[in-house]
C-alpha positions as CSV (number, residue, x, y, z in Angstrom):
1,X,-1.4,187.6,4.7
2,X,-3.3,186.3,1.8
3,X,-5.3,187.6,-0.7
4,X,-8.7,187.2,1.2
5,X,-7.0,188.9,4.6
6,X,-6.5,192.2,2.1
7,X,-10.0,192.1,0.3
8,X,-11.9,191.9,3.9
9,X,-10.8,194.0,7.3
10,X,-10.9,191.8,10.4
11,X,-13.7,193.3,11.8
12,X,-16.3,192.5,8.4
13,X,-18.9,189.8,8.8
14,X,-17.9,188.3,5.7
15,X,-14.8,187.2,6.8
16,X,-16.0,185.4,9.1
17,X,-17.1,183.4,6.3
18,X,-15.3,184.0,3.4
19,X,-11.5,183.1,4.6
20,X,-8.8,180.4,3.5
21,X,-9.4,178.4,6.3
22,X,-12.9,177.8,5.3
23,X,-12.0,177.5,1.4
24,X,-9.7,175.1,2.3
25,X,-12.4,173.2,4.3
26,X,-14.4,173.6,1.3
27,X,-12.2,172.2,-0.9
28,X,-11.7,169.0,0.9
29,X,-15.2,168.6,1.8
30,X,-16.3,168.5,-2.3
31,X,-13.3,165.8,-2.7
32,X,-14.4,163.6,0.0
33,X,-17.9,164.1,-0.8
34,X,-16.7,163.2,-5.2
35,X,-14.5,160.5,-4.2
36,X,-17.1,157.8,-4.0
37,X,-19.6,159.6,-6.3
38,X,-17.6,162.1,-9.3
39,X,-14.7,162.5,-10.6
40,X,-16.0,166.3,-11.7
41,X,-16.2,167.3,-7.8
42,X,-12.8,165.4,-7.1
43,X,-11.5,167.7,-9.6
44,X,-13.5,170.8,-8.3
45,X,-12.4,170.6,-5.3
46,X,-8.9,169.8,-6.2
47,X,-8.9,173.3,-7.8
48,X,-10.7,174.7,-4.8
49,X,-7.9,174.4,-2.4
50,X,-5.2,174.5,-4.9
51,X,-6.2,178.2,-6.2
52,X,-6.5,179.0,-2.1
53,X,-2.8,178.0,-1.3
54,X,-2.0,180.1,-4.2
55,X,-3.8,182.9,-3.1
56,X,-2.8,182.5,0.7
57,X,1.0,183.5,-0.6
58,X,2.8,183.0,2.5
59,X,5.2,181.1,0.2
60,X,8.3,181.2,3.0
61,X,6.7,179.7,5.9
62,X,5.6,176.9,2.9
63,X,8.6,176.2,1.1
64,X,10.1,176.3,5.0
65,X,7.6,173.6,5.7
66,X,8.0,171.6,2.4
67,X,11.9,171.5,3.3
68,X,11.2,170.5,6.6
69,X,9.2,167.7,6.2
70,X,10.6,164.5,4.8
71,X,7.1,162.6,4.9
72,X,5.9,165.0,2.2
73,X,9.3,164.4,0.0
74,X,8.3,160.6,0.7
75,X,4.7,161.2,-0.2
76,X,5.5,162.7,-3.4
77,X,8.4,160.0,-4.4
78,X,6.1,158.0,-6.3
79,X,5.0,161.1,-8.6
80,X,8.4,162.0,-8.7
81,X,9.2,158.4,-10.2
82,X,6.7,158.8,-13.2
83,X,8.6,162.0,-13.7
84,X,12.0,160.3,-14.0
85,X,10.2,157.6,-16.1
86,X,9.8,160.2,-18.6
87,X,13.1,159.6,-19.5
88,X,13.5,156.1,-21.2
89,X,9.9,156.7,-22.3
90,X,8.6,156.9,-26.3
91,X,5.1,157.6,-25.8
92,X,4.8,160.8,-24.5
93,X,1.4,161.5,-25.5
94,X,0.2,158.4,-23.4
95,X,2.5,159.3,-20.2
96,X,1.6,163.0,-20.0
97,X,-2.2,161.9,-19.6
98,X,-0.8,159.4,-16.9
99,X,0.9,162.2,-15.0
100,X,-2.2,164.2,-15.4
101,X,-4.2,160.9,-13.6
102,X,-1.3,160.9,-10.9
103,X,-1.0,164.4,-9.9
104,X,-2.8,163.9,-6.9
105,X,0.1,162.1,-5.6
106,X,1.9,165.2,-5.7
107,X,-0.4,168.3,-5.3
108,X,-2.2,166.9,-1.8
109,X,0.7,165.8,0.1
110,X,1.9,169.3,-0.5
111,X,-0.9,171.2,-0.2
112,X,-1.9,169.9,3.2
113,X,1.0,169.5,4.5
114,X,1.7,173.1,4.3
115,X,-1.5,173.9,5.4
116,X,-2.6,174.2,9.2
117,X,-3.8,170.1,10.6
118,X,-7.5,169.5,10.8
119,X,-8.8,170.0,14.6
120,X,-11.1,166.5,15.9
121,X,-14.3,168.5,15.0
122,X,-13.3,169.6,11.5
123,X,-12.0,166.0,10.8
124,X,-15.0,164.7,11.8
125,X,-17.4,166.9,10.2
126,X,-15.7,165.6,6.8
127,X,-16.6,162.4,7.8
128,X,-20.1,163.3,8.3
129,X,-20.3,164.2,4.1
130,X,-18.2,161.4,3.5
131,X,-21.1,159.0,5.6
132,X,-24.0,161.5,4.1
133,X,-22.6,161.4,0.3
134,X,-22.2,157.5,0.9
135,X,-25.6,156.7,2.8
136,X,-27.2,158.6,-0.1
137,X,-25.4,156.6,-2.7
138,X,-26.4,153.5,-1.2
139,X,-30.2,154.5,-1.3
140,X,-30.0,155.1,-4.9
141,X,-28.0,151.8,-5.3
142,X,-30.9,149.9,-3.4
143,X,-33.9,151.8,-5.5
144,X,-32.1,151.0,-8.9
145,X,-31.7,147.0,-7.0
146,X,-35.5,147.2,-6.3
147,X,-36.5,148.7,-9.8
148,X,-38.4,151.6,-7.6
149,X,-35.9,154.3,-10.8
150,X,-37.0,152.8,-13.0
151,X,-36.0,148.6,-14.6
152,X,-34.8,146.5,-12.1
153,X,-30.4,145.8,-12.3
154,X,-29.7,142.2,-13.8
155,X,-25.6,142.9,-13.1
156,X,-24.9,144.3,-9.7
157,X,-22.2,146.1,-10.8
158,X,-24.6,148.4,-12.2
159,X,-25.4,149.4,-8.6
160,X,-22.8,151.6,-8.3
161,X,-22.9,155.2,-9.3
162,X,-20.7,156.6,-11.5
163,X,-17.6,155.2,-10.1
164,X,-16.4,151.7,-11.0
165,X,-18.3,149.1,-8.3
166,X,-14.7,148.0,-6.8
167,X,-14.1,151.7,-6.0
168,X,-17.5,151.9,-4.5
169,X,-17.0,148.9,-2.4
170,X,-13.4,150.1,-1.4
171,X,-15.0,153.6,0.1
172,X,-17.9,151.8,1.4
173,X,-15.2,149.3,3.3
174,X,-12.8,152.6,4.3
175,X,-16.3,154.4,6.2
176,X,-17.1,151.4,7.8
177,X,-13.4,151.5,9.7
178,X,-13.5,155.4,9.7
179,X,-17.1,155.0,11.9
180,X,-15.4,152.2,14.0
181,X,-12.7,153.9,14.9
182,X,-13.5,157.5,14.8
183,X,-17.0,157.9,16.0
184,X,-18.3,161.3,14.2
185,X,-21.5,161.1,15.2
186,X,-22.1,162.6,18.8
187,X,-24.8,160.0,19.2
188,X,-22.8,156.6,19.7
189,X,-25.6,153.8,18.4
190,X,-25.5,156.0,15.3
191,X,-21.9,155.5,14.0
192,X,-22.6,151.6,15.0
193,X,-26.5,151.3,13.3
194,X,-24.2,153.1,10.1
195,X,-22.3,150.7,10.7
196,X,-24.2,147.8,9.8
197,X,-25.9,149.4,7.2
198,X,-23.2,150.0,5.2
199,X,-22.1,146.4,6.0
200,X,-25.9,144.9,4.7
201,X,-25.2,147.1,1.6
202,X,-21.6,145.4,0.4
203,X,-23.2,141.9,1.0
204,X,-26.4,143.3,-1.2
205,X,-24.7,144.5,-3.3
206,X,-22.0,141.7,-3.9
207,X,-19.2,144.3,-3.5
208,X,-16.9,141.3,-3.0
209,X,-13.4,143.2,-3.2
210,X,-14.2,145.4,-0.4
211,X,-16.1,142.9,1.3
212,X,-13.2,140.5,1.3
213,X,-10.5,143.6,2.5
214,X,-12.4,144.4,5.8
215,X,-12.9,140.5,6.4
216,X,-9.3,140.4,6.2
217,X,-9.1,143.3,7.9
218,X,-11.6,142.2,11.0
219,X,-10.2,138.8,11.0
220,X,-6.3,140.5,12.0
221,X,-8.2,142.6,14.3
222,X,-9.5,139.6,16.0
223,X,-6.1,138.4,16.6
224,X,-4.4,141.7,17.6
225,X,-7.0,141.9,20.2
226,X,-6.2,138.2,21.2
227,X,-2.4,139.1,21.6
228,X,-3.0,141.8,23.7
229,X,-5.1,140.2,25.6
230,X,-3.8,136.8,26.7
231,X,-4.1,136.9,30.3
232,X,-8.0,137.4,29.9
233,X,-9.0,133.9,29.7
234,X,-13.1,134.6,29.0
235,X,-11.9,137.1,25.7
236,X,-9.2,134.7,24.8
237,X,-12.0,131.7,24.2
238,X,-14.6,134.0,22.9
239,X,-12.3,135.7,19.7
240,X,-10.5,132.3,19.7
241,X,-13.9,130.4,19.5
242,X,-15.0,133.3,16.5
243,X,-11.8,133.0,14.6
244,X,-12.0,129.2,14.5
245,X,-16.0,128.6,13.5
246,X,-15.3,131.4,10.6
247,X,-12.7,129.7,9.2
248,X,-14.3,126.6,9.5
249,X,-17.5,127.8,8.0
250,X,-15.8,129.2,5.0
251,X,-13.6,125.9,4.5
252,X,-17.4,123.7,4.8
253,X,-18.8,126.3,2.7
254,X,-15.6,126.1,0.0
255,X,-15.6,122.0,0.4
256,X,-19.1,121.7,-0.1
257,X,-19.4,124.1,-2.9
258,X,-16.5,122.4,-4.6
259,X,-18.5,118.7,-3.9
260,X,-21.8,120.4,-5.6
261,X,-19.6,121.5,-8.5
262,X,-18.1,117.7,-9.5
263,X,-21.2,116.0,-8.6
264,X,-22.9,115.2,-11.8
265,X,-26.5,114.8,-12.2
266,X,-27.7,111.6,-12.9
267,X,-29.6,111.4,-16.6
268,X,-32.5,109.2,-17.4
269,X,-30.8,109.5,-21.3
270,X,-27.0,108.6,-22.2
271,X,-25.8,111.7,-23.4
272,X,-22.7,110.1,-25.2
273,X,-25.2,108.0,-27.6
274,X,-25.5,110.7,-30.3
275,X,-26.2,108.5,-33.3
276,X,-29.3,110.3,-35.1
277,X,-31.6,110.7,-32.2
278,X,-34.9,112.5,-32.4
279,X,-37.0,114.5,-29.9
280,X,-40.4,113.4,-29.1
281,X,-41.9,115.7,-31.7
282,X,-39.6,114.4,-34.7
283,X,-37.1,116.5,-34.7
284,X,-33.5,115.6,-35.4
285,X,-31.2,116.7,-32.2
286,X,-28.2,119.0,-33.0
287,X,-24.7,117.9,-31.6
288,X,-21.4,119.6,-31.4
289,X,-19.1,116.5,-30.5
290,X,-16.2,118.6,-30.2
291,X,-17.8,121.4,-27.4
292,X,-17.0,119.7,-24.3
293,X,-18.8,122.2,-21.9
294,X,-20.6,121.5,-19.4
295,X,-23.3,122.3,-17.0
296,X,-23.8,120.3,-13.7
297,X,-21.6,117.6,-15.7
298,X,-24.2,118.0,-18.6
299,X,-23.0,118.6,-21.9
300,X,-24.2,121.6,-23.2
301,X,-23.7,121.5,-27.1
302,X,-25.9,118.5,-27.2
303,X,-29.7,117.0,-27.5
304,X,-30.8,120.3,-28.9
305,X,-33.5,120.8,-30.6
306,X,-33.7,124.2,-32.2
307,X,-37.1,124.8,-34.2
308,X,-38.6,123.4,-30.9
309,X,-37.2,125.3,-28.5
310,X,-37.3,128.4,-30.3
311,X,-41.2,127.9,-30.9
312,X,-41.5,126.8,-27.0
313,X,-39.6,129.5,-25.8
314,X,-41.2,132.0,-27.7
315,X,-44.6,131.3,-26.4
316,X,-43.7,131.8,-22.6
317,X,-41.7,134.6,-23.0
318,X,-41.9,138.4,-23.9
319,X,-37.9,138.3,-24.7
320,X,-37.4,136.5,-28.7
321,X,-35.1,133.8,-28.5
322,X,-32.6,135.1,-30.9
323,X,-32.4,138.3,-28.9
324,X,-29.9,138.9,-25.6
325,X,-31.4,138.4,-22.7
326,X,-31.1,141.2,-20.0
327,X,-27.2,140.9,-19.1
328,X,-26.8,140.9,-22.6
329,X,-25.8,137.6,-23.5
330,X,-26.6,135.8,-26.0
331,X,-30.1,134.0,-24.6
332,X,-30.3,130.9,-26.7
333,X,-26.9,130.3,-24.9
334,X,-28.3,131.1,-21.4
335,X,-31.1,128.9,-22.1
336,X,-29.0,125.7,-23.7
337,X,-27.0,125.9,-20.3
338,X,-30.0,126.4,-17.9
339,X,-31.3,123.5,-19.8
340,X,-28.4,121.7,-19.2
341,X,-27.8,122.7,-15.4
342,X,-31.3,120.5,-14.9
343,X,-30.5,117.4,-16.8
344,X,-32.9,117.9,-19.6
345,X,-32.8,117.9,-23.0
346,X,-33.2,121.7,-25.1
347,X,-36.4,120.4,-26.7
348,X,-40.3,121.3,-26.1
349,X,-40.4,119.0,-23.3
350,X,-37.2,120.5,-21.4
351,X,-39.3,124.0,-21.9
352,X,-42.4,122.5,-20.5
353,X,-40.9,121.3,-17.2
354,X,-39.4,125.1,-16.8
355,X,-41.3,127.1,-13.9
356,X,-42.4,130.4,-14.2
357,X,-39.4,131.5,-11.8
358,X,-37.0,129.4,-13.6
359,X,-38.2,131.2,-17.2
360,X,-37.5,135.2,-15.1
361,X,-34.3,133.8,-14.3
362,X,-33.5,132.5,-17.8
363,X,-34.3,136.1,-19.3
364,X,-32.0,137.5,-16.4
365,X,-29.1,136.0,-17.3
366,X,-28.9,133.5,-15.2
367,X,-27.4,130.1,-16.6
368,X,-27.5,127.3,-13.8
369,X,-30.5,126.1,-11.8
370,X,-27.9,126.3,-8.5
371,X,-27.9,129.9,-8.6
372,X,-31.3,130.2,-7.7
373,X,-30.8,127.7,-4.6
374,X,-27.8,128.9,-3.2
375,X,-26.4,132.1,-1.8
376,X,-24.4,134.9,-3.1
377,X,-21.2,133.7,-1.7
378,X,-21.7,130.1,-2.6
379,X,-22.7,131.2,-6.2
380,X,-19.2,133.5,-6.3
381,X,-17.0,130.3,-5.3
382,X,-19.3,127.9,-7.4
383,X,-18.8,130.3,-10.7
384,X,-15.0,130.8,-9.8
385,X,-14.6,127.0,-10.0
386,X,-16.6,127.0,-13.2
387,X,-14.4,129.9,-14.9
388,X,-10.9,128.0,-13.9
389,X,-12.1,124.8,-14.9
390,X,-13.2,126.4,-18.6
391,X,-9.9,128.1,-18.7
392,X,-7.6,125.5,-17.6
393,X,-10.1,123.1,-20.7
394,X,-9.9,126.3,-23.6
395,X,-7.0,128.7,-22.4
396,X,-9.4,131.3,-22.9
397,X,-10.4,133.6,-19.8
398,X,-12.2,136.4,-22.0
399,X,-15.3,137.2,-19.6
400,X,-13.7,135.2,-16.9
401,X,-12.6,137.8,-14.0
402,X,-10.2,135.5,-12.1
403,X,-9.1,133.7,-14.7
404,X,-8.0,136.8,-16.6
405,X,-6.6,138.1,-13.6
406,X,-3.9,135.5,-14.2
407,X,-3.8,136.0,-17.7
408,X,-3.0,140.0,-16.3
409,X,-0.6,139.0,-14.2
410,X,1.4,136.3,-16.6
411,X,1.7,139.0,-19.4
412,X,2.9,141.1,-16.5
413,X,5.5,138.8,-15.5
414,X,6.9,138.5,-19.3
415,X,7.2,142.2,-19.6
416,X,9.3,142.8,-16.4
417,X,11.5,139.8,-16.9
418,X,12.2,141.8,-20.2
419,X,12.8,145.4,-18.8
420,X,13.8,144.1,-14.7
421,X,16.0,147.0,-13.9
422,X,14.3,150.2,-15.5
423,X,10.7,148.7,-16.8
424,X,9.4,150.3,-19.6
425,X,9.0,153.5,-18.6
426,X,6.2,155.8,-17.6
427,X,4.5,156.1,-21.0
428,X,5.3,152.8,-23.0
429,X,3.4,150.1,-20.5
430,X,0.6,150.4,-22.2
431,X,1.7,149.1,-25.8
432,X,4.4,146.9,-23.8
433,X,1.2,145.0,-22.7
434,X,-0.3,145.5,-26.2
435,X,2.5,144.0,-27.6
436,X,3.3,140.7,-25.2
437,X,-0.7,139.7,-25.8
438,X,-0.1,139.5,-29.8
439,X,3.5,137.9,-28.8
440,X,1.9,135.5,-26.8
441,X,-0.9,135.0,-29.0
442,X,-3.2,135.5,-25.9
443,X,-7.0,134.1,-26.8
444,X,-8.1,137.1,-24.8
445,X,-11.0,138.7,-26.6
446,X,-9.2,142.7,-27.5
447,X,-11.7,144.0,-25.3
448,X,-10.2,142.5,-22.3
449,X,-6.5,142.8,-22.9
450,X,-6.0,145.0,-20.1
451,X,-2.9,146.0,-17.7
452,X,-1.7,143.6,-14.7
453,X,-4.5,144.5,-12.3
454,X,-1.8,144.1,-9.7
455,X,-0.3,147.8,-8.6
456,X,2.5,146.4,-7.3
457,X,3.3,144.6,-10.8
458,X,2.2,147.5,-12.4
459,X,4.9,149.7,-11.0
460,X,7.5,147.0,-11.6
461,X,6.9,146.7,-15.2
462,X,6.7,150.3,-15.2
463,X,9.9,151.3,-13.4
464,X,11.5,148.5,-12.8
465,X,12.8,146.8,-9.2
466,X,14.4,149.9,-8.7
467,X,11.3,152.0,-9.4
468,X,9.1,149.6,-7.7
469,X,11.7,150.0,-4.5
470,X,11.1,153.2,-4.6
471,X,7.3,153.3,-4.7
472,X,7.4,150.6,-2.0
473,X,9.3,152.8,0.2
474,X,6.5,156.2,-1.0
475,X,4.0,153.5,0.4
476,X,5.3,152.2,3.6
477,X,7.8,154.1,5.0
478,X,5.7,157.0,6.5
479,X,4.2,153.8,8.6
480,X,7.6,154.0,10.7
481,X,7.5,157.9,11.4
482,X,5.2,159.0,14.6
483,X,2.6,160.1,12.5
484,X,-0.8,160.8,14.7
485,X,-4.0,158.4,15.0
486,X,-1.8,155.6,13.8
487,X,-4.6,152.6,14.6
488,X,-7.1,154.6,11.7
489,X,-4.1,155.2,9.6
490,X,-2.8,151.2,9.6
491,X,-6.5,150.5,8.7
492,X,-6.2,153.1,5.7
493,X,-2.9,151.7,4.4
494,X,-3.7,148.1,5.0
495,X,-6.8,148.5,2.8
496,X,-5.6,149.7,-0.1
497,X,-2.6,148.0,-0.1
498,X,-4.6,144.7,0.3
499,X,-6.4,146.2,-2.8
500,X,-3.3,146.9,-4.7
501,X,-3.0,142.7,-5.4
502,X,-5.8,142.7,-7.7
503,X,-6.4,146.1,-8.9
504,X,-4.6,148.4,-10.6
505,X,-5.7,151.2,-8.4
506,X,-3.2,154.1,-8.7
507,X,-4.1,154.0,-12.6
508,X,-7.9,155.9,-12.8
509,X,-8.8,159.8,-11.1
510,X,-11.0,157.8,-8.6
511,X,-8.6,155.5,-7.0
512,X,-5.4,157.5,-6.8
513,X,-7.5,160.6,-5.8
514,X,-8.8,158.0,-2.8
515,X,-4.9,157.1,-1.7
516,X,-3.5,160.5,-2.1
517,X,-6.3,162.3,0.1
518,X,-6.6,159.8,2.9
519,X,-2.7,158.9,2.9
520,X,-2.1,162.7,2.9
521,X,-4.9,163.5,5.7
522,X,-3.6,160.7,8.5
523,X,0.2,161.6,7.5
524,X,0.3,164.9,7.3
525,X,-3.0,167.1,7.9
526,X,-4.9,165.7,11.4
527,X,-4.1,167.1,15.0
528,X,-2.9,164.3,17.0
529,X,-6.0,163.3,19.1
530,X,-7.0,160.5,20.5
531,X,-9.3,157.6,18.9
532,X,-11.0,157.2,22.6
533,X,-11.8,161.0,22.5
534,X,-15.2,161.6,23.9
535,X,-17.3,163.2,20.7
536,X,-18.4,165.8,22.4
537,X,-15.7,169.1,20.6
């Protein structure tokens, strides 16, 4: 009997309100509801149903449970490791704030998984904040896209609130499976017109890491179905047909954006005749023979005549030319590329053949005349081409996000073939990667010298193979134990661990808050219903 039983008799009306049941529905309804919008109500509700265990007492039917139940012990093994990581460790300060992030991993598996399983209708009725918190988060996203709050977003990942825009495209991704598969809404065309919404809003949005998860995610659904199904010869050609004009779409659209990149423009000057040339107006160009970067082919440190286009650019635009423009580059820069990206020369003629639209896009950060003539996932490819192709000519990826994604993952490398069998331990990874930068003399700007981006490198640089065995098996194993709803729990697992190759997302509140609560809910806290239930409770 817990403390709330012995404050209010049976038979009083506020017990049928005020009871740890409904606390502990409480709780998890303000961490699903912060998990895509606060890291204050993930906490908040953390405490919510952590003080109601405690209060429930009851502590021999839980300890009974906790010793019962090996997928909690597994659950918790990856905690367990930063614990024994504490051991070989010198920076303690640094590793007890890291346990601090991680204790998720082992206060939710235990807490609901000594707590009574969710029934269909209370599992779905936390979906139903989890779609209302997220719908309302997207209609503030698309007012701050339109400018309706206020100045319009330059940088989409500005769109997302509060929470980093990967973790907002990873929950937007998880609800789009979670209304696929579990169908909370009682009105079917709902869940499906949420659906598409929330579908519209990561291509908006350019939320390309969750975006490219449930792509992956559809496309192996696609061929599951086809497996199951090869008797049925009309299905067979349909997903077949679908599988194969995707794929060949993508490779045309990859081919084609790769041909645009490596065509150059054709000039009507020779840009490698430098010798004392003069702009129209008498002005002696500026050239930086040994800058070699180019726009469109079009070298951009040439043929640039300052006074000019300083004066020029000044008249048709509100934003100085020695100021940022609204991403916050430097805008002379912008401009001298944009320049470039046309074929003309940065002088008061290559200003006057600017359009009005060209001159908004200029101030808003945009540096190539193909990004206003091609899509969003053309322009992704066509810039990842560009930042290899400046890495692979300067060795430096600073602003780059794939090409310091390797940088990430080489340092990464170096520190575990240094510490293979134990790692570093829990609280030294963080000057271990300090370190191997200066040791490497990395050109990475300080600002980006960040950890592996990679959880699974993470954890072996960490811990070592033996540590990262072990939070392999934390991970996967529960996959092999009858656990209920298993099709909505694969989807869970396979999206985050398809997110754990490029993000380090067991190191911030918001992404191990994310595992931890979903992992523990479709292990260890849902009834096991079916996924074809009909919605009626």
């Amino acid at each position: 009997m817990g403390l709330l039983d012995l404050l209010f008799k049976t038979n009083s009306p506020v017990k049928k309100w005020l009871n740890h049941r409904n606390l502990y529905l409480l709780g998890l309804a303000v961490i699903i509801c912060g998990l895509s919008w606060s890291n204050a109500l993930m906490s908040i509700g953390q405490f919510i149903i952590t003080g109601n265990w405690l209060i429930e007492f009851d502590f021999k039917k839980k300890l009974l449970l906790l010793k019962n139940s090996p997928l909690i012990w597994i659950l918790i093994l990856s905690f367990l490791l930063h614990v024994v990581g504490l051991l070989w460790t010198e920076e303690f300060n640094y590793a007890l704030k890291d346990l601090r992030v991680k204790l998720p991993l082992l206060t939710l598996p235990v807490i609901i998984g000594t707590s009574n399983r969710l029934s269909l209708k209370e599992w779905k009725s936390l979906l139903i904040i989890y779609c209302i918190t997220l719908f309302s988060l997207t209609i503030a996203s698309y007012g701050k896209y339109l400018g309706i709050w206020g100045e319009m977003v330059i940088d989409k990942r500005q769109l997302s609130i509060y929470i980093s825009h990967i973790r907002y495209g990873l929950n937007i991704a998880l609800l789009i499976g979670l209304l696929f598969y579990v169908k909370p809404f009682k009105k079917g065309f709902l869940n499906w017109v949420l659906c598409s919404w929330f579908l519209i809003s990561l291509l908006v949005f350019q939320l390309y890491t969750g975006l490219a998860i449930l792509s992956i995610l559809i496309f192996v659904f696609c061929i599951r179905i086809l497996l199951l199904n090869l008797s049925n010869k009309p299905l067979r050609f349909g997903i077949s047909s679908f599988i194969l004009l995707v794929l060949f779409s993508l490779c045309t659209l990859i081919y084609q954006t790769k041909e645009d990149y490596y065509t150059e423009l054709q000039l009507d000057y020779d840009q490698y005749d430098i010798e004392q040339k003069r702009s129209p107006n008498g002005e002696l160009y500026w050239v930086d023979v040994e800058d070699l970067r180019t726009e469109n082919g079009v070298l951009i440190r040439r043929f640039i005549a300052w006074k000019e286009i300083e004066r020029e650019w000044n008249k048709r635009s509100e934003i100085n030319f020695k100021d940022k423009d609204l991403r916050g580059q430097l805008l002379d820069q912008t401009l001298n590329r944009f320049l470039s990206s046309k074929g003309l020369k940065k002088d008061s003629i290559g200003i006057s053949k600017l359009s009005e639209r060209e001159i908004r896009a200029i101030e808003q950060g945009v540096a190539n005349t193909y990004y206003l003539e091609h899509n969003a996932l053309q322009n992704r490819i066509y810039k990842s081409i560009f930042e290899l192709e400046e890495y692979k000519r300067t060795a430096n990826a600073s602003g780059f996000s794939l090409a310091m994604r390797y940088e990430f993952w080489r340092t990464a490398e170096s520190i575990i073939s240094q510490n293979f069998w134990l790692g570093t331990g829990t609280g030294d990874i963080g000057i271990a990667f300090k370190n191997e930068y200066v040791k490497q003399e990395s050109k990475l700007d300080e600002v980006f010298r960040r950890r592996s981006h990679n959880q699974y490198l993470t954890a072996f640089a960490t811990f070592g193979i033996l540590g990262l065995c072990f939070f392999l098996m934390s991970t996967f194993l529960p996959a092999f134990y009858s656990i209920p709803n298993k099709q909505v729990y694969f989807f869970f697992l396979a999206m985050l661990c398809i997110s754990f190759l490029t993000e380090d997302t067991l190191e911030t509140q918001a992404g191990v808050t994310l595992f931890a609560f979903f992992n523990s809910l479709f292990v260890l806290g849902l009834n096991n219903f079916s996924d074809s239930q009909p919605n009626n409770d």
